[in-house]
N, C-alpha and C positions, 0 to 999 in steps of 0.2 A: 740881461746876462750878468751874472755873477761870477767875475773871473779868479783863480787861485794861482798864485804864482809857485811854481815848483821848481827848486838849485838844489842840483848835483850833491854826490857827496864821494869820498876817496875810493877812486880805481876810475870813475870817468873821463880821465885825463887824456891826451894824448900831447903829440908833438905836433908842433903847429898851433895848437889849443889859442886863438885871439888876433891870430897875425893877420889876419886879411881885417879886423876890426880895427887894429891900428892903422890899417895902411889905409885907410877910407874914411875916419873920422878921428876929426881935434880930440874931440870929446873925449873917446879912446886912448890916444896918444896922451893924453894931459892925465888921466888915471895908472896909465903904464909906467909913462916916466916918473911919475909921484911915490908909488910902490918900491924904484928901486930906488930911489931916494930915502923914502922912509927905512927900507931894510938896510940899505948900505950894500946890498949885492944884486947884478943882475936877474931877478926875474922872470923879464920878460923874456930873455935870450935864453932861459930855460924852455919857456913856456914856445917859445917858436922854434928854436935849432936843436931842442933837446940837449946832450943823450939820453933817448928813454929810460934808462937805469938814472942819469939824475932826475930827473922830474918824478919817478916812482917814489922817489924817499921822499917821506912822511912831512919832514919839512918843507919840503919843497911844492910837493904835490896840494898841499892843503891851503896855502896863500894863494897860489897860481890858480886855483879853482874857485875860491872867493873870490879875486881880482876877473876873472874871467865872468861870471854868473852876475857881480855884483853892474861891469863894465855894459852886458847884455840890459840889463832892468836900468842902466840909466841912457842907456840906446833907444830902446823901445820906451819910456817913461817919455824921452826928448820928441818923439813920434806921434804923442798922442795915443800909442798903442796898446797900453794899461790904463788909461783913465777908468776904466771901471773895475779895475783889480780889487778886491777887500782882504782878501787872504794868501798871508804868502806860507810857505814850509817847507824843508830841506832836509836833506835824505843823510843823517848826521852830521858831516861839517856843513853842510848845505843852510842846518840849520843857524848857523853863524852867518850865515850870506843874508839867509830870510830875514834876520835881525835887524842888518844894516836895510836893507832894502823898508822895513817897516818903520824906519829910524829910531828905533830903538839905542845908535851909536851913529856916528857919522864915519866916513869909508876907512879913515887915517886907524881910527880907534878900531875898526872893524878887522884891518889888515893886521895888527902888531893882537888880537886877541887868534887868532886864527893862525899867526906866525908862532907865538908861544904855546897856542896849545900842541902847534904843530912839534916846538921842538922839546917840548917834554913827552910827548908819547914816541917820538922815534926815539928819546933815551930810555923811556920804559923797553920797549921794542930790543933796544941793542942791551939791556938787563938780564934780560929772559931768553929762554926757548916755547918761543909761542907762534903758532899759525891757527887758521880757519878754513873749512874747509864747508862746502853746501849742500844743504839734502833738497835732493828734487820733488815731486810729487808725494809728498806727504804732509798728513794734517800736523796741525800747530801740535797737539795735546798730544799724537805719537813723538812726535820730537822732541817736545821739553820730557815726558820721561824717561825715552831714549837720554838726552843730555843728564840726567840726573845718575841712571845706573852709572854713565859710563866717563864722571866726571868731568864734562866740559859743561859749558854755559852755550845758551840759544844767543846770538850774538844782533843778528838782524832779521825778522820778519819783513819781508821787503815786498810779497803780493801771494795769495794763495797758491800752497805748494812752492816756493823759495823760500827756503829758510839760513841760514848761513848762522853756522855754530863757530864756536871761538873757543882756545883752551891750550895747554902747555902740549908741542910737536907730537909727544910720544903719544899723549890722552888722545888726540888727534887722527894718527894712524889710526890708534886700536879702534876707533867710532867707526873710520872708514873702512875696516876691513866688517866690525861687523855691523856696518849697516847692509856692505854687501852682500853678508854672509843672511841677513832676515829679511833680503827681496827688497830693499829699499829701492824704487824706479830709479835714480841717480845718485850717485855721491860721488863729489868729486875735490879733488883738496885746491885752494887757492891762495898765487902765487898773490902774497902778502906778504910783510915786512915782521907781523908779529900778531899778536891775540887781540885785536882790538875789541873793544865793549865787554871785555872781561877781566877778573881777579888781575890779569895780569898785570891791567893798566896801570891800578891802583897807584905807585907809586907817581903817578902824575896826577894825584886825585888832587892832595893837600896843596904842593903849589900852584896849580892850576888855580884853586880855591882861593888862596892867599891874590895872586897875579889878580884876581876879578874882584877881590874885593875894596881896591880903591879904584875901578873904573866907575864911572858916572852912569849910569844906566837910567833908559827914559818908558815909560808906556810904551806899546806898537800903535801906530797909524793904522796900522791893518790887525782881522785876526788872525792868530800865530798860535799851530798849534807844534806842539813841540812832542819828536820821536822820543821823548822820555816815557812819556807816560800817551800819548797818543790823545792826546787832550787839547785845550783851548789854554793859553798861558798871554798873563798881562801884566804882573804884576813885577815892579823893578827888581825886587826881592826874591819872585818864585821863578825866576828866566835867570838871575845867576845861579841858584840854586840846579836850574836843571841844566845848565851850560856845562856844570861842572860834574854832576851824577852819571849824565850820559859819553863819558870816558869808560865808566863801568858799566853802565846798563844796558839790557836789549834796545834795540830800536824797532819800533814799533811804527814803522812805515804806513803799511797796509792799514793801519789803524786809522793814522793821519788821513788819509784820501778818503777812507770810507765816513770817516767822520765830517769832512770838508763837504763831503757829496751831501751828505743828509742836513748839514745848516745851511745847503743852497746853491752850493758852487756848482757850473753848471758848464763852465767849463776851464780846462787845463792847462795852463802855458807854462814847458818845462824852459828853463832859462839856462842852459847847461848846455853838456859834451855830450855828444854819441847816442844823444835820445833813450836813454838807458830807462827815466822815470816816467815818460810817455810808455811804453811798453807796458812795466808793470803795470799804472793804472791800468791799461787795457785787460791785462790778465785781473786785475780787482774787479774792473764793470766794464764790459766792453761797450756800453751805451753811453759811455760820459766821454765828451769830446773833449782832442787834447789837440795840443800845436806844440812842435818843439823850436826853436829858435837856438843858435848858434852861431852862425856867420853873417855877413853883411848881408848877404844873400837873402839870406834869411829873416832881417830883421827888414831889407827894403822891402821885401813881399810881406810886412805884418800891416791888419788894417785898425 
């Protein structure tokens, strides 16, 4: 068995999001209190008491979901329940969690890259007028030149037929009026913070870039492939590189799983909220077996 590790990426969050993991394991506890240590601000009492509206923002939501996914992989790691994991990958910030999890960074360093990337794209976000909004049942190559007539950018490819476009509010509307107006099965706009993986970001490109480029960055333990380009990525060099592209670029999801599928991975284990990337694989290949893990619960039933 060939196992791939697959972490969450921004909207799978919720409230409550690790608390029954704290409340059941040191191990848990010593990662949580460490976090708001390192930040200087509570955390975890986002991540458990909410308010939904705090935990949605960008910064907030983007450390609390590494610290969550990262907190899972060294629950199940401690279990003996990945020993044959090879491949891990992450569904945009996810891919920052898959990082630390292949030790590419250790968890301190993993938390303060994930916190800053966080809190430079919520000030691109509060910069601009940008949302995203998703087209249902329609292929890849109707959508990108739908995206092209009508000025926005394809934002996330996330599993055959979900696509999720990204672009300034107004370019946004007009896609959703007329993709309803040319019989598109869905389209529906989503409640986001701002344009992620598009033009908008940009202005978080350069320090983003600057911020990684005195961190220390190591080879992956595992292979890692990365929503930039939907590829195999190892090198210290080409993983800051795409850390920092993928603020502007599609993510190319569906790419990731299908590619993991074909060098062998044989089965799934989503390390995350809400089961959101267990699904998708199912809509990619509904014959590749997956487990999703979340709560203690969840991690005592892993074998």
């Amino acid at each position: 068995m060939k196992i791939a590790l697959m972490f969450s990426g921004q909207g799978a969050h919720k409230v409550g999001m690790g608390k029954n993991l704290y409340e059941n394991s040191s191990l848990a506890r010593d990662l949580f209190d460490r976090a708001d240590a390192l930040l200087g601000w509570k955390l975890s009492e986002y991540c458990f008491e909410g308010p939904e509206e705090k935990l949605t923002e960008t910064g907030v939501c983007q450390p609390a979901l590494f610290l969550h996914g990262y907190t899972v992989f060294k629950l199940m790691q401690e279990r003996g329940a990945i020993d044959d994991a090879s491949v891990a990958m992450g569904l945009s910030l996810g891919e920052v969690t898959a990082l630390a999890a292949a030790g590419v960074y250790d968890f301190e360093t993993g938390l303060k890259i994930v916190a800053e990337r966080g809190r430079l794209m919520q000030e691109s976000c509060e910069s601009s007028d940008g949302s995203m909004a998703a087209i249902i049942g329609v292929d890849r190559e109707t959508v990108a030149a739908f995206c092209v007539e009508q000025d926005v950018e394809m934002a996330n490819l996330n599993c055959p037929g979900q696509i999720v476009i990204s672009g300034e509010s107004a370019k946004i509307a007009a896609a959703l009026k007329a993709g309803k107006e040319r019989g598109f099965r869905r389209v529906m706009p989503l409640n986001v913070a701002g344009a992620y993986h598009s033009r908008l970001m940009r202005p978080a490109y350069e320090p983003f870039g600057n911020f990684l480029a005195d961190i220390p960055l190591r080879s992956p333990e595992y292979t890692v492939y990365s929503t930039s380009t939907g590829k195999t990525i190892s090198e210290p060099e080409d993983i800051r590189k795409a850390l920092v592209s993928a603020l502007v670029s599609p993510v190319y999801w569906e790419d990731c799983m299908v590619a993991a599928a074909a060098d062998g991975a044989d089965m799934f284990y989503e390390l995350g909220v809400n089961g959101i990337l267990k699904g998708q694989l199912r809509r990619t290949n509904k014959d590749l077996a997956s487990e999703s893990f979340e709560t203690w619960a969840d991690i005592e039933g892993a074998k």
